[in-house]
C-alpha positions as CSV (number, residue, x, y, z in Angstrom):
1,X,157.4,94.2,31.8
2,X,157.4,93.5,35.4
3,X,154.5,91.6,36.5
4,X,152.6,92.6,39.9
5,X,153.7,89.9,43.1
6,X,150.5,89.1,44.9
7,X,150.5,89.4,48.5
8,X,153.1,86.7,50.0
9,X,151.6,83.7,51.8
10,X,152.8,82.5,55.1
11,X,153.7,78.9,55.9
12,X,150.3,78.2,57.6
13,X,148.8,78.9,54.6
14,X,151.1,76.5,51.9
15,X,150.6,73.7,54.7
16,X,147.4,71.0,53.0
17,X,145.0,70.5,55.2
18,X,144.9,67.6,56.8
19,X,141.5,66.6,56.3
20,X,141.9,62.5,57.0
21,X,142.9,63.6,61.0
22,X,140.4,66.2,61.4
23,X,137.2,65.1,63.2
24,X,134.0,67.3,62.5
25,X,132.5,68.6,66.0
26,X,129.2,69.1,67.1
27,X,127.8,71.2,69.8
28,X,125.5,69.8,72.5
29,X,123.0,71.5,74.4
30,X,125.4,72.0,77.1
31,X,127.6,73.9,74.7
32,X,130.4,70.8,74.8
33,X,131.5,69.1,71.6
34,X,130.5,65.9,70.3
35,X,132.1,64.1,67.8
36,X,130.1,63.6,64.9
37,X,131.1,59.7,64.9
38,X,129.2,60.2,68.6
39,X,126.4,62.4,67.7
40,X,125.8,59.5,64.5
41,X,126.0,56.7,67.5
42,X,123.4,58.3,69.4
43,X,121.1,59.4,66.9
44,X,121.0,55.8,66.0
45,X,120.1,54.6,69.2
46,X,117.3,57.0,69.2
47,X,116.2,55.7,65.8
48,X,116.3,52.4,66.8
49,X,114.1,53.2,70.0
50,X,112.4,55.5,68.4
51,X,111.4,54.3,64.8
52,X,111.1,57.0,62.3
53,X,112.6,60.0,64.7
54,X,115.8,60.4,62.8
55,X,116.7,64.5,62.1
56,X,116.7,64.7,65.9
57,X,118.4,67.9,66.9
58,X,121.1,67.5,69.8
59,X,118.7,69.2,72.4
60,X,115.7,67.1,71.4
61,X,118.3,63.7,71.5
62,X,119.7,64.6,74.8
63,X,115.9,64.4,76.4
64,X,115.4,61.0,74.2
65,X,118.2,59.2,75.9
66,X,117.3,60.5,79.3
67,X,114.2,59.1,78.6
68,X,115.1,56.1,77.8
69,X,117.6,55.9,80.8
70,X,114.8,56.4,83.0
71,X,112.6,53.6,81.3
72,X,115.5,51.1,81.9
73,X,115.7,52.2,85.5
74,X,111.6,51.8,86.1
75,X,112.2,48.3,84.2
76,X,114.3,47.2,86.8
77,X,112.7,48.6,89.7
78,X,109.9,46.5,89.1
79,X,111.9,43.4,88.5
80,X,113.1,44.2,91.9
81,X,109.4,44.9,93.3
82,X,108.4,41.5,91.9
83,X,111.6,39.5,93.2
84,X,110.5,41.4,96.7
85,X,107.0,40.5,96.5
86,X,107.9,36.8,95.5
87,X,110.0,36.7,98.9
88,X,107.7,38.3,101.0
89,X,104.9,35.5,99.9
90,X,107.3,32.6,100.5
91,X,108.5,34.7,104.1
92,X,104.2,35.0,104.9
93,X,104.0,30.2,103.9
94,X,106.8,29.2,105.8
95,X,105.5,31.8,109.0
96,X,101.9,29.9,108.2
97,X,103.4,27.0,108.5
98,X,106.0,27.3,111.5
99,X,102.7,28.5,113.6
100,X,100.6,26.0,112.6
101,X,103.2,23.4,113.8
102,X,103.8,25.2,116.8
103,X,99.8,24.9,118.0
104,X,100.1,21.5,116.8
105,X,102.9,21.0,119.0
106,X,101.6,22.7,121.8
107,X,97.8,21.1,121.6
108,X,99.5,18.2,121.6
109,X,101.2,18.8,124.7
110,X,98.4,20.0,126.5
111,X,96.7,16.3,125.4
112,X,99.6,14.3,126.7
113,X,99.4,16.8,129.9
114,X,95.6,16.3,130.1
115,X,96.0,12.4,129.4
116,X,98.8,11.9,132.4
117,X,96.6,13.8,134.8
118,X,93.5,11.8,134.3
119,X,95.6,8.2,134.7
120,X,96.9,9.8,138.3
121,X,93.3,10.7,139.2
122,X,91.6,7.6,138.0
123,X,93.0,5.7,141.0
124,X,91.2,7.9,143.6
125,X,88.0,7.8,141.6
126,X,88.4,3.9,142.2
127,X,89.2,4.4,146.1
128,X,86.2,6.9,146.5
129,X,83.2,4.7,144.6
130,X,84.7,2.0,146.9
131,X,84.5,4.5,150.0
132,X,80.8,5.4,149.4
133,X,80.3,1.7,148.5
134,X,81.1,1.1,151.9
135,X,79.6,4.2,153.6
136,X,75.9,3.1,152.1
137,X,76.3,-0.1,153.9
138,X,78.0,1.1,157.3
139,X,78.3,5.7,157.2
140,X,80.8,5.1,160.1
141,X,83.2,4.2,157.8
142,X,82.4,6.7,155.1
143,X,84.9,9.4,156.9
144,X,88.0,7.3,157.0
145,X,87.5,6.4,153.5
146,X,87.0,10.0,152.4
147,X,90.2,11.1,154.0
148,X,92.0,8.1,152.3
149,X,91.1,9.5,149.1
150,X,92.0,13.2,150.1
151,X,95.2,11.7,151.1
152,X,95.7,10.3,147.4
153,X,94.4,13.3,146.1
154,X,96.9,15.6,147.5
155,X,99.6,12.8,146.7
156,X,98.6,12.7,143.1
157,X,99.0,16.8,143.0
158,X,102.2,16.7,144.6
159,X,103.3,14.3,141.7
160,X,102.0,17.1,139.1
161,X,104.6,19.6,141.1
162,X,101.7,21.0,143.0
163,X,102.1,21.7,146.6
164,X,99.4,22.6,149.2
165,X,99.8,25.7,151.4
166,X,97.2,27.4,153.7
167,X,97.0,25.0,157.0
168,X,96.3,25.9,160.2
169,X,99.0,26.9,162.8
170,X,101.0,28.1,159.2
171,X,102.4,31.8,159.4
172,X,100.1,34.0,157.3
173,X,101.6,35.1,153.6
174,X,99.3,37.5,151.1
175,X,101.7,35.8,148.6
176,X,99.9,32.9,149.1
177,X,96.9,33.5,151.6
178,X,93.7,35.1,151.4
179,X,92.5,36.2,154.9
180,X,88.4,36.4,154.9
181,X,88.4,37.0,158.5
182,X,91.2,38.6,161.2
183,X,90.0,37.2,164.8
184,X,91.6,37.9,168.3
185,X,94.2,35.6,169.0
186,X,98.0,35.0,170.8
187,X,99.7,35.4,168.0
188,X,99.5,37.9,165.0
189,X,99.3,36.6,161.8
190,X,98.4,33.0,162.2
191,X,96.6,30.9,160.3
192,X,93.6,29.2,162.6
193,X,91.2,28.2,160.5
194,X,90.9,26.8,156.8
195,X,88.3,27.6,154.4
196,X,90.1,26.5,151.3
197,X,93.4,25.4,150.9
198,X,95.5,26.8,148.3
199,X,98.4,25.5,146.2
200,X,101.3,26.8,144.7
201,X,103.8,25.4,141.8
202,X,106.7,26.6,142.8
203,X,107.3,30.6,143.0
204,X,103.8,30.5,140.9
205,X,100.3,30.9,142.8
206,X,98.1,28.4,141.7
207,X,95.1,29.0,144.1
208,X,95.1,31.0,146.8
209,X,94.3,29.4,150.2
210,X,91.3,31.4,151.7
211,X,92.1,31.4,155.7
212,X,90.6,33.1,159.2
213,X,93.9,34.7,160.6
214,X,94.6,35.9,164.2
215,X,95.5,39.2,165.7
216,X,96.8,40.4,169.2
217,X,94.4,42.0,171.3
């Protein structure tokens, strides 16, 4: 008897399957595949950050791991807060310090200033208790000893880089002057009487001399 031939099979189908090279797949939450071997690999990681959370699905493991990117990321945003802070502190010191040398510095400056001044002046307070020494005795010669000591007075300015301005027959400046009173005179703008002379340092006003100052007609 003739036995009945089953359907015949193609040669896809008497090919073994290779199952040694085939790699199981597993489907993300984005819809891509993940290896198995992968999906293992992070489902570990989230064990081992997350004791006793194993079984995570893929969905569940994908927020774990963004979680745990984001906690790595505030951990070293605060390392860099501190190393900032810790700069900033040692920046505020070494300000503290640099201004506290600087008054020191300048106070000291001002001393020595203070100091030089006082050994220029001393001499004229010698000359003047010698002028009123004198002017008790005999007052006629009170007045040529006071005008020695203005003398040495204006001497010991000039020294300082102080210069007097504001005399009589000088051309009238406002830079420099201050006129109290304007009087008829031959001249405009002339200086013909003194009330206080003034003195500059250079281009920079130190006093201004306060003058009586003339006017045509």
């Amino acid at each position: 008897m003739f036995r009945k031939r089953g359907p015949k099979m193609t040669d896809d189908q008497h090919k073994p399957t290779d199952t040694a090279n085939t790699t199981a797949k597993t489907v993300n939450e984005d819809g891509l595949d993940i290896p198995d071997t992968e999906a293992d690999n992070m489902a570990e990681d989230a064990e081992t950050a997350f004791p006793g959370m194993d079984g995570l699905d893929e969905g569940m493991l994908g927020q774990v791991q963004e979680m745990m990117a984001k906690l790595e990321r505030a951990d070293e945003l605060e390392k860099e807060n501190a190393d900032l802070k810790n700069r900033l502190a040692r920046l505020a010191t070494d300000f503290d310090s640099y201004r506290r040398r600087t008054q020191e510095d300048v106070n000291a400056a001002q001393g020595q200033g203070v100091s030089k001044a006082a050994e220029a002046l001393m001499p004229v307070y010698d000359d003047m208790d010698r002028a009123v020494t004198m002017g008790a005795a005999d007052p006629a010669k009170l007045i040529p000893g006071m005008q020695a000591v203005q003398g040495k007075i204006l001497g010991v300015f000039a020294g300082l880089g102080l210069e007097a301005t504001g005399k009589e027959g000088e051309a009238f400046d406002p830079q420099w002057h201050e006129a109290l009173q304007v009087v008829p005179g031959d001249e405009d703008d002339v200086i013909v009487q003194v009330y206080q002379l003034g003195f500059r340092m250079g281009d920079r006003l130190v006093r201004p001399a306060r003058v009586v100052v003339s006017r045509k007609g």
